[in-house]
N, C-alpha and C positions, 0 to 999 in steps of 0.2 A: 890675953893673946893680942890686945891690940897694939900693932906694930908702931914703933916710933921712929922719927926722924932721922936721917943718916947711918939706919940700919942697913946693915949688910944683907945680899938674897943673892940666892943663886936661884935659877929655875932649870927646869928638866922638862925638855921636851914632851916626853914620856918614859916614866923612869922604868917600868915595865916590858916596853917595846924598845927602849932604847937606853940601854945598861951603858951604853960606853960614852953616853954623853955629847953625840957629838953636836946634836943639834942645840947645846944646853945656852944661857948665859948668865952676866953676870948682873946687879941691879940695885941700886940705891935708894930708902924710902927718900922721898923729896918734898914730900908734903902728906898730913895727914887732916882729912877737915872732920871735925866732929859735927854730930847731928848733920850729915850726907844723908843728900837725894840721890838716887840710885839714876846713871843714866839714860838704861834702857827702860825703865819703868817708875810707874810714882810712889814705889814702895818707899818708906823713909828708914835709912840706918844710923845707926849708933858711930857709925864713921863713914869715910871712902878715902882709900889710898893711891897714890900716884907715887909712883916708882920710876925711874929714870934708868932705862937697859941701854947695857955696853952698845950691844948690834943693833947698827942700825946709824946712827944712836935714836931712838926713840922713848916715849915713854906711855907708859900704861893706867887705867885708871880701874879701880877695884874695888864694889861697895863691899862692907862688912861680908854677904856671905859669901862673896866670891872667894875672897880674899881668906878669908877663914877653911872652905873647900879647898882650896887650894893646897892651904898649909898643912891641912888633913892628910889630901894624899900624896904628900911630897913631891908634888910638881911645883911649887916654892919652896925650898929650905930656909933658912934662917942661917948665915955663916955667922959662928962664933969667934 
C-alpha cells in the first residue's frame, strides 16, 4: 500500500457527509521519504508522504499511518 511517486489521488472531504463532492480535490504524490519521522511526534514510520493539492495549491505531509487511515476510509482514493 505504500504510495508512489506521481500517483494520482483524489480526496473527499467527507465522503459520508458529503456525497457530492464538493468540497473534494485533486492531488499528486510528489515525494515519498522512507524510514519518516512522524511530524507531530517521535514515533518513526516505514515512510511519510507529501502530496502536492490542486486547491490552494498547497501541499500536505502524511506519515505511514495517517496516510494508510486515510486510504481505509476513502477520504484519499487512489485514481486509476
Amino acid at each position: 500500500m505504500m504510495p508512489k511517486v506521481g500517483q494520482l489521488l483524489r480526496w473527499y472531504d467527507n465522503p459520508v457527509l458529503n456525497p457530492e463532492g464538493e468540497h473534494c480535490d485533486i492531488g499528486i504524490v510528489k515525494e515519498v521519504q522512507i524510514d519518516g519521522e512522524s511530524f507531530f511526534d517521535n514515533d518513526e514510520y516505514a515512510y511519510v508522504v507529501i502530496i502536492d493539492w490542486c486547491k490552494g495549491p498547497h501541499h500536505s505531509e502524511h506519515d505511514q499511518h495517517e496516510y494508510e487511515e486515510s486510504i481505509q476510509t476513502n477520504e484519499i482514493v487512489v485514481v486509476e
